[in-house]
C-alpha positions in Angstrom: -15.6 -6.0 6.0 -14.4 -2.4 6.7 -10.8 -1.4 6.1 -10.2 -4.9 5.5 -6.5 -4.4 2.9 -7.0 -6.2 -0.3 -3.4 -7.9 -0.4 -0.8 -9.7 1.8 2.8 -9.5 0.9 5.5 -12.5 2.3 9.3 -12.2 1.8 10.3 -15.9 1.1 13.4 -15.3 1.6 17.0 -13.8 0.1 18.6 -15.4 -3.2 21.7 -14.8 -4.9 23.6 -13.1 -2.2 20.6 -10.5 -1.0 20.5 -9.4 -4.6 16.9 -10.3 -4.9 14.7 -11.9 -2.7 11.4 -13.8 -3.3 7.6 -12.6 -2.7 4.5 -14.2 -2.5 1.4 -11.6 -2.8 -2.5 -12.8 -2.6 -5.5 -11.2 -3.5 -9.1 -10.9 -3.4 -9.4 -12.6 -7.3 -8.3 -15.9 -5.5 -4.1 -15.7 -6.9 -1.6 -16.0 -5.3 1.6 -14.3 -7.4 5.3 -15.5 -6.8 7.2 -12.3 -7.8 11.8 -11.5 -7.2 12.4 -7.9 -6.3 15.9 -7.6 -7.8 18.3 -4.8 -7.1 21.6 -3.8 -9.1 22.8 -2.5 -6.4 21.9 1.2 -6.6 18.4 2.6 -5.5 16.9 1.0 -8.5 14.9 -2.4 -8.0 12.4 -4.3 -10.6 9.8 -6.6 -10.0 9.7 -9.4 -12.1 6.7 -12.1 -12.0 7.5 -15.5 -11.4 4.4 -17.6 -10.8 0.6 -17.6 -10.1 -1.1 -20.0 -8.5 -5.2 -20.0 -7.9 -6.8 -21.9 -5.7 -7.4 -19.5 -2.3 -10.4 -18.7 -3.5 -12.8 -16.5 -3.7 -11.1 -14.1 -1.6 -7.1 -14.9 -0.6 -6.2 -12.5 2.2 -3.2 -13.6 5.0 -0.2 -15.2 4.2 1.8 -16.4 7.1 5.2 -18.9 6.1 7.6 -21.1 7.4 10.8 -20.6 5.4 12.7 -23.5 7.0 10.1 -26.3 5.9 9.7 -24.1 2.9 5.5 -24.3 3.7 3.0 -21.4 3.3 -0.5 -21.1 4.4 -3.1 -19.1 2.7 -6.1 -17.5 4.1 -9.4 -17.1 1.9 -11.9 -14.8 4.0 -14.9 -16.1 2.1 -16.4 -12.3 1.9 -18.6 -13.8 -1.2 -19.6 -17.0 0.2 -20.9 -18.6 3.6 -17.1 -19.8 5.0 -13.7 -18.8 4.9 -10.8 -21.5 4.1 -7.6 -22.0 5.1 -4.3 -24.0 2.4 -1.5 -25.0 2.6 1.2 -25.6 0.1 4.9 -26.2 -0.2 6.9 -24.0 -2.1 8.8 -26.0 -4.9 13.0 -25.5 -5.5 12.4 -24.4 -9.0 13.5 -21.0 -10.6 10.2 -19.8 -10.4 9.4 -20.3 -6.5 6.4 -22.1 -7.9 3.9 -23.6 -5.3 2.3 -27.1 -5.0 -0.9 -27.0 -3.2 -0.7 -29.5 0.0 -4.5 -29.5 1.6 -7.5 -26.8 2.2 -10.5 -27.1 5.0 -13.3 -24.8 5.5 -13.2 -22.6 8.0 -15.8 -20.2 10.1 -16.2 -17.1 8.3 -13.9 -14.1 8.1 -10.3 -15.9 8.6 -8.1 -12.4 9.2 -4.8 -13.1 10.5 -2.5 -16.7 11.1 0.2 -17.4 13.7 2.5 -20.3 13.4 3.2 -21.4 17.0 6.4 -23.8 17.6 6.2 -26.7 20.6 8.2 -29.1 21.8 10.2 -31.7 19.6 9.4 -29.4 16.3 6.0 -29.6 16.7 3.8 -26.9 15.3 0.2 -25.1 15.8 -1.3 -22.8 13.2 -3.7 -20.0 14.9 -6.3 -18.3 12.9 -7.9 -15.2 14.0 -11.6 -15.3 12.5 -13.1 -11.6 12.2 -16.5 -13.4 12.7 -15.9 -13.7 16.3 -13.5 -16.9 17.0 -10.3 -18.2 17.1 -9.4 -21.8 15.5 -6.4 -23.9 15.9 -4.7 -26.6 13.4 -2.2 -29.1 14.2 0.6 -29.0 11.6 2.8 -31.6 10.7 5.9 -29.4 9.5 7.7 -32.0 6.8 4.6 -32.0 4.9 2.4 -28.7 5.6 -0.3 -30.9 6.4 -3.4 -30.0 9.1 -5.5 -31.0 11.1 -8.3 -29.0 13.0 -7.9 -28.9 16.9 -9.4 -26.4 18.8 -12.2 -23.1 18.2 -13.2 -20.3 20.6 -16.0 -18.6 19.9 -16.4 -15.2 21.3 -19.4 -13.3 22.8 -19.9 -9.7 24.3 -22.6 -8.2 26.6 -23.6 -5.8 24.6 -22.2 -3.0 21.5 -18.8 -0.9 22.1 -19.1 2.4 21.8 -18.7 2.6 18.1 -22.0 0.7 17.5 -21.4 0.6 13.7 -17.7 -1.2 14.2 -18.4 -2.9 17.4 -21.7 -4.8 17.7 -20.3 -7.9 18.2 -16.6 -9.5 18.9 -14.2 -9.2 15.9 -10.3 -10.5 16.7 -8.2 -9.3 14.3 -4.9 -11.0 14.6 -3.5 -13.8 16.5 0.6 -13.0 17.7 2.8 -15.7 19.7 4.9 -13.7 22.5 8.4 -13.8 22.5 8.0 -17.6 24.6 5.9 -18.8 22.2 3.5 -19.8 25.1 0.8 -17.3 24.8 -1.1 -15.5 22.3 -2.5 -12.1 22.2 -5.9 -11.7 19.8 -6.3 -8.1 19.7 -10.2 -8.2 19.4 -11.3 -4.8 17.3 -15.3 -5.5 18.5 -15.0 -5.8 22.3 -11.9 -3.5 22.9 -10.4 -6.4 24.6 -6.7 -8.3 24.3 -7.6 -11.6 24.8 -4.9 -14.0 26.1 -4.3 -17.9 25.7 -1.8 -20.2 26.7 0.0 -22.5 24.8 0.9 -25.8 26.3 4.4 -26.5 24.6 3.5 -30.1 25.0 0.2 -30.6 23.6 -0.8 -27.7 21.6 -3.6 -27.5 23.9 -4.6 -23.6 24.0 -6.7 -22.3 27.1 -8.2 -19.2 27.9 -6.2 -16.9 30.6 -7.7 -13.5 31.5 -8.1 -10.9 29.2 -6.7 -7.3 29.1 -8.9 -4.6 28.4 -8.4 -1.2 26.5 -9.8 2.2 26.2 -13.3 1.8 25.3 -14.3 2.5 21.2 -10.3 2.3 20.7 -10.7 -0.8 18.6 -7.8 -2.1 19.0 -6.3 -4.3 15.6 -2.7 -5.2 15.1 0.0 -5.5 17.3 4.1 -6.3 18.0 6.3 -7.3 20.7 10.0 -6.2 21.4 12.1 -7.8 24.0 15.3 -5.8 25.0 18.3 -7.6 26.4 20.2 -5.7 28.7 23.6 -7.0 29.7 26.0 -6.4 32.0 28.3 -4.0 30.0 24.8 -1.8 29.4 24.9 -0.7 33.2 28.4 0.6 32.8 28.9 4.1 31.5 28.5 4.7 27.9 30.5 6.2 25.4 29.5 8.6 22.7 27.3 7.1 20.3 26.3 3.7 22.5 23.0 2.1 21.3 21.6 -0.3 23.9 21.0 -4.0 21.9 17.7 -4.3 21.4 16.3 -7.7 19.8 12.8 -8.0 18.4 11.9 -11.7 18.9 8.4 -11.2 18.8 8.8 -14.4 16.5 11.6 -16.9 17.5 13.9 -18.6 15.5 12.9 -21.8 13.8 13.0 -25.0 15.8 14.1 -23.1 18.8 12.8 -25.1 22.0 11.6 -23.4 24.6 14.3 -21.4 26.7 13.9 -21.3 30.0 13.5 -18.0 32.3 17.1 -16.8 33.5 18.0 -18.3 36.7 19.2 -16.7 39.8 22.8 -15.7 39.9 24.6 -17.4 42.8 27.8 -15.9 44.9 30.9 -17.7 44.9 33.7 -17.8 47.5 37.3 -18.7 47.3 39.3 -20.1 50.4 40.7 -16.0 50.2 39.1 -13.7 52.2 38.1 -12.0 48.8 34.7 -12.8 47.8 34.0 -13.0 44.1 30.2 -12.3 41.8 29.4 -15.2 39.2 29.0 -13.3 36.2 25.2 -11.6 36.1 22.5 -13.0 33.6 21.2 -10.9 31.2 17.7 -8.6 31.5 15.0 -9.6 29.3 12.1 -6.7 29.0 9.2 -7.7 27.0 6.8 -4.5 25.6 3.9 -4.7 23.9 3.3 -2.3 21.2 -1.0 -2.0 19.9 -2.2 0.0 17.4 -6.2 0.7 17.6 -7.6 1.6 14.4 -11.0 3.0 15.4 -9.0 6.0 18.0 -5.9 6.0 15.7 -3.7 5.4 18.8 0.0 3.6 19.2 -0.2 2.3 22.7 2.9 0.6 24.2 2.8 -1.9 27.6 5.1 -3.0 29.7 4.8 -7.0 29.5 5.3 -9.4 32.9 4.2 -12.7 33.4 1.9 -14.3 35.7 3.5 -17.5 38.0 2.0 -20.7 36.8 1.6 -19.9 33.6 -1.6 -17.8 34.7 -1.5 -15.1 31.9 0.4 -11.8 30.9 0.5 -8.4 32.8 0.2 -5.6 31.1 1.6 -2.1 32.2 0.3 1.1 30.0 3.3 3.1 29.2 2.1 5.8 26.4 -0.4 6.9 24.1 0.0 8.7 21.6 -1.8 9.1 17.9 -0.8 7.0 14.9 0.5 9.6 13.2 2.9 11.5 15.2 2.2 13.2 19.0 3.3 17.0 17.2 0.5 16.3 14.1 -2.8 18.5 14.8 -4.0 17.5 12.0 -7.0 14.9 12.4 -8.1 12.7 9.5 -11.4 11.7 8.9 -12.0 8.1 8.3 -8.0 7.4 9.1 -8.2 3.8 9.5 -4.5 2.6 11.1 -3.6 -1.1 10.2 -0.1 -2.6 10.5 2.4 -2.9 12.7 6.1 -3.9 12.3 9.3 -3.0 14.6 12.2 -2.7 11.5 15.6 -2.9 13.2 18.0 0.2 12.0 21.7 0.9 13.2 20.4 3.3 15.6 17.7 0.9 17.5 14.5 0.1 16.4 11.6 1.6 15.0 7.9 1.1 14.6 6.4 1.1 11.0 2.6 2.2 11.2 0.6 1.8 8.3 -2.0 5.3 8.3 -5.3 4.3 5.3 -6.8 7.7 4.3 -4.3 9.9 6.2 -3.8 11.6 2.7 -0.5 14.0 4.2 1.3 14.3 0.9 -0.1 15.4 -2.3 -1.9 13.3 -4.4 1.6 10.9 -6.2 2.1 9.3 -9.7 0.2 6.5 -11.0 2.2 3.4 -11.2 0.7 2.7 -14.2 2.9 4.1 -17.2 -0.1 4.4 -20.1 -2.5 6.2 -16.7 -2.0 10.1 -16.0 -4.3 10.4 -13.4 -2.7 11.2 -10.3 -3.3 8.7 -7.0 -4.2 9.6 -3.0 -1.5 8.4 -1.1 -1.4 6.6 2.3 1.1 6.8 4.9 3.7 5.4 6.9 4.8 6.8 10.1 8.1 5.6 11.9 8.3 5.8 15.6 11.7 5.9 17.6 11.9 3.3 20.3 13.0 5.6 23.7 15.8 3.4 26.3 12.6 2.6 28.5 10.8 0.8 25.6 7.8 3.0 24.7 7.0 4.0 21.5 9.2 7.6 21.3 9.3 10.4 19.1 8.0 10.2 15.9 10.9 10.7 13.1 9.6 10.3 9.8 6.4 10.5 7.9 6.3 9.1 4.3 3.8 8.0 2.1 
């Protein structure tokens, strides 16, 4: 499949004080490689293998864990064969982080992306974006990282997008849980389309809700939410050097029920003629950042939700190219994937991944006993402005 990345990295967790913490890595040989990325406390860090266990075979792409149940699922795309796969294993309390396979069942082809999605009373639901046009869901019972199949969508379109070659047919490329956990987004690459399901917290049952279309041939693939939480003491004047608090949850803490939306402050009254304010809930703002690898666009929305859990709004705030609004340089075959917001002391940022947007010069080969000089892909970082779009760009780096 095009521009489809060859490995998925997982951070397991810290160890020993944040002095090294835990990776799992997969790979299109089938492995899945248990490495700690230890630091002496300078700038140096090593990488040390632990552990490899096969098994995700033929082709082990996403990686999506639970660190509290200590569970982690593996997606095999199946790009050699006639299904893709999905397993499940717990990760052992040894030295080595080692894993112990749990179960496996064949999926439809093309498994891309996994979402864990938390009910009610602990329960869980694994979604799996399927770049062959659907969307399954598992029932997971998290004590022992067994599944069982529940639902599957599959998708259809009218006709080819305007990139004929890319967009023929549907092809979802990533299932995200909002900050509620009671909807998904499955950014689908083939019908420019953001298609939206709700979750019932009770039953795991999904369901369809209206989808959100984007800019036609944009092909949109990967994206993140940010909720910012404005309080009371935001609205007063700020002094020299205030940064707003601004909380990514676009996934919630473990076992965390469902929270309710802020009520309603109420007025209060004394038997004084002085009339008093109840304290004022918090703001929540929800936004929506998409990158589209076909345009090489970061778009950002404004996120509201519909009454009776009919579906998410969203408002278009700003588009702007993947790497950087000021950049006139265009690259050919620039293929954006990833997208993370990385919190920072001054707010947060967005981390883009940029495949063939060769900026720099060409960098040293990893490899000690290899001279030959590599291409190298970047990163761009985007500021986060007060109102919640994607801002200006800060930093480039490959």
């Amino acid at each position: 499949m095009p521009f489809q990345l060859r490995t998925s990295i997982v951070l397991a967790g810290l160890v020993a004080a944040a002095s090294a913490s835990r990776l799992y890595i997969s790979s299109y040989v089938g492995n899945i490689t248990t490495l700690d990325l230890t630091s002496n406390g300078s700038q140096s860090h090593q990488l040390i293998k632990l552990d490899t266990t096969p098994g995700c075979s033929p082709n082990a792409s996403w990686l999506q864990i639970d660190i509290r149940h200590r569970n982690l699922f593996c997606l095999d795309e199946g790009i050699i064969s006639d299904n893709g796969s999905v397993h499940s294993y717990k990760i052992q309390n040894d030295k080595s982080g080692s894993l112990k396979h749990v179960g496996q069942a064949k999926l439809p082809l093309a498994p891309v992306h996994s979402e864990i999605v938390r009910g009610l009373n602990g329960s869980q639901l694994l979604a799996v974006a399927h770049y062959g046009w659907a969307l399954t869901t598992h029932v997971v019972d998290p004590n022992t990282a067994a599944f069982t199949p529940k639902q599957k969508f599959n998708f259809t379109q009218a006709k080819p997008g305007p990139n004929a070659a890319r967009q023929a047919a549907p092809h979802p490329h990533q299932v995200l849980a909002d900050p509620t956990q009671k909807y998904l987004v499955v950014p689908d690459l083939g019908s420019d389309l953001l298609r939206i399901f709700y979750v019932n917290p009770t039953t795991l049952e999904v369901a369809e809700r209206p989808s959100i279309p984007v800019a036609p041939g944009s092909g949109p693939r990967h994206g993140t939410f940010l909720t910012k939480v404005t309080s009371v003491a935001d609205k007063a004047p700020k002094p020299s050097g205030f940064a707003q608090r601004i909380t990514n949850i676009g996934k919630r803490h473990e076992g965390e029920a469902h929270a309710p939306p802020p009520k309603p402050c109420k007025t209060t009254s004394s038997t004084s003629s002085a009339q008093q304010l109840a304290p004022e809930m918090p703001r929540r703002d929800t936004y929506y950042y998409l990158v589209s690898e076909l345009s090489s666009h970061l778009t950002s929305y404004q996120v509201t939700y519909l009454p009776n859990n009919g579906g998410l709004n969203f408002t278009l705030l700003r588009t702007t190219p993947t790497y950087g609004p000021t950049n006139s340089t265009v690259f050919s075959g620039n293929a954006p994937a990833e997208i993370i917001v990385a919190p920072t002391i001054t707010g947060p940022q967005l981390l883009i991944s940029n495949r063939n947007a060769t900026f720099f010069p060409a960098i040293a080969n990893p490899n000690p006993q290899n001279a030959t000089q590599i291409k190298s892909d970047t990163l761009s970082t985007f500021m986060v402005t007060e109102g919640g779009e994607g801002g200006q760009q800060d930093v480039k780096f490959g």
